[in-house]
C-alpha positions in Angstrom: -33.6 18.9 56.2 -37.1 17.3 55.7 -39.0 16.3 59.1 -39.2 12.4 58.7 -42.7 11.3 58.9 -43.7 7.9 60.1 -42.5 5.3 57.6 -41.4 8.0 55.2 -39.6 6.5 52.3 -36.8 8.0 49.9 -36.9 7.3 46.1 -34.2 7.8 43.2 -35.5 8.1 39.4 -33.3 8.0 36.9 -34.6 9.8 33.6 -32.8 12.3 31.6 -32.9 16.1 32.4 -35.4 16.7 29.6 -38.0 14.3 30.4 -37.7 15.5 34.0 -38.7 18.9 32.9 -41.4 18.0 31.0 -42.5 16.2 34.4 -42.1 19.1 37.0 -44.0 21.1 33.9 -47.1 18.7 34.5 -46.3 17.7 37.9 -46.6 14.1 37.2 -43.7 11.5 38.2 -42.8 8.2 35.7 -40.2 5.8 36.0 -39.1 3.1 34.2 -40.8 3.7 30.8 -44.3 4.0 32.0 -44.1 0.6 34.5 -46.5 1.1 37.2 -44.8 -1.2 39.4 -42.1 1.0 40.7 -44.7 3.8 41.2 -46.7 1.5 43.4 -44.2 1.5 45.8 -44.7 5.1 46.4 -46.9 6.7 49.3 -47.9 9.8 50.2 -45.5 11.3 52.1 -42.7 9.7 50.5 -40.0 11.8 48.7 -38.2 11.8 45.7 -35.1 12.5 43.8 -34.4 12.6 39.9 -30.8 11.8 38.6 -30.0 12.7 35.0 -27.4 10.7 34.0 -28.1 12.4 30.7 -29.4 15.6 29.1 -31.8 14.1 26.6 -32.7 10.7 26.1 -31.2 8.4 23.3 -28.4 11.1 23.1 -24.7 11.2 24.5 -24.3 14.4 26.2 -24.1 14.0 29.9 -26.1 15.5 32.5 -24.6 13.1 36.2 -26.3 15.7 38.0 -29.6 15.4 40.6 -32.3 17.1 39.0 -35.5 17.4 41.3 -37.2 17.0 43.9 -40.6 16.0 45.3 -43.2 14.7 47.7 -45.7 12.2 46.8 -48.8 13.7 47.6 -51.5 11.1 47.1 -51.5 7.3 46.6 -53.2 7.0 43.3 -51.0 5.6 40.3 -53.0 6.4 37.1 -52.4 5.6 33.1 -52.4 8.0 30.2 -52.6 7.7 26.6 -49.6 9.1 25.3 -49.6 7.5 21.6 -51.3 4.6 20.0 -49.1 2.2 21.8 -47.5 3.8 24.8 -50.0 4.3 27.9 -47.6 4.9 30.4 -48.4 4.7 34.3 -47.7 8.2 36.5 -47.9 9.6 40.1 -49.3 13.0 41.2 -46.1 14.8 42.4 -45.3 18.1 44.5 -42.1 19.5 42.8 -39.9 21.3 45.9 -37.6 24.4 44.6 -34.3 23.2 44.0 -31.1 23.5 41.9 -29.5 20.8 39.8 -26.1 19.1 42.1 -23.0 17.1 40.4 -23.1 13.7 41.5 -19.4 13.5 41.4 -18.8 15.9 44.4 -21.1 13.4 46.7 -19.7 10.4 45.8 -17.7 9.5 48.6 -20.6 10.5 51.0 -23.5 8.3 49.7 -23.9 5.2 51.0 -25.9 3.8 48.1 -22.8 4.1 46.2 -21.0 1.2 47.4 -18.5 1.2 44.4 -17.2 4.5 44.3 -15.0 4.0 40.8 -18.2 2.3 39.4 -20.6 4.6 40.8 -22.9 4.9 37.5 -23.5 1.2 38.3 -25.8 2.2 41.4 -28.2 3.6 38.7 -28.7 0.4 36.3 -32.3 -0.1 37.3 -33.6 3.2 36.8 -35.5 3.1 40.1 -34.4 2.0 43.7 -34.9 3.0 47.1 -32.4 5.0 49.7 -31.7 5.6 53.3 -32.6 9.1 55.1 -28.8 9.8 55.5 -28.2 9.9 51.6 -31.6 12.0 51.1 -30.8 14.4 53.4 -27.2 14.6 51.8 -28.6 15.7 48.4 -31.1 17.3 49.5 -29.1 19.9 51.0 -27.4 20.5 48.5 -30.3 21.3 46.2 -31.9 23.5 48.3 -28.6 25.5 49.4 -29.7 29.2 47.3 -32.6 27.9 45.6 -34.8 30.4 48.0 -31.9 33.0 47.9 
């Protein structure tokens, strides 16, 4: 388990699996399609966990796994010019070593999920908040073997 630190706070993005690689490849988080807002939330310190509801954006193949990890490691939310008209808002983030997790075999154990049959409900907003107790859950689980 992670040591809390004072006012430590736990995070879930929800991109697909490909868009999270390409963000542990530059070590930058983004949620929501570039809004800075949810990003803003974020301190140092805090921690966060990717779900990939599905392999690649736009497509139908699922993923419903956890992807990654991470510790916000400063507070600064900056922009970059991706296109002509997307400038999307990202965070600095240490990436932890980790392996992906099924959802479906934590179901029953995270509290966020208050509607077990509709679990993929939980995930609507693309970003949200969670208690230690689930963190610590799933982040167990991704670290079981990943130093092995």
């Amino acid at each position: 388990m992670i040591q809390e630190k004072r006012n430590t706070r736990y995070w879930v993005i929800v991109a697909s699996k490909d868009h999270v690689k390409t963000g542990i490849a530059e070590g930058i988080a983004q949620a929501c399609h570039g809004k800075s807002s949810p990003l803003k939330r974020m301190r140092k310190g805090d921690f966060i966990i990717y779900y990939s509801g599905k392999l690649v954006m736009g497509k139908p193949e699922k993923c419903q796994e956890f992807t990654a990890i991470c510790e916000v490691v400063n507070d600064e939310v900056y922009q970059v010019q991706v296109s002509e008209d997307f400038c999307p808002s990202r965070r600095v983030i240490e990436f932890l070593p980790g392996k992906d997790v099924p959802i479906l075999p934590l179901l029953n154990d995270l509290d966020f999920i208050q509607n077990k049959k509709n679990w993929g409900y939980s995930f609507r907003f693309g970003f949200f908040e969670i208690n230690q107790r689930d963190f610590d859950i799933i982040y167990s689980q991704m670290i079981q073997e990943s130093y092995a």
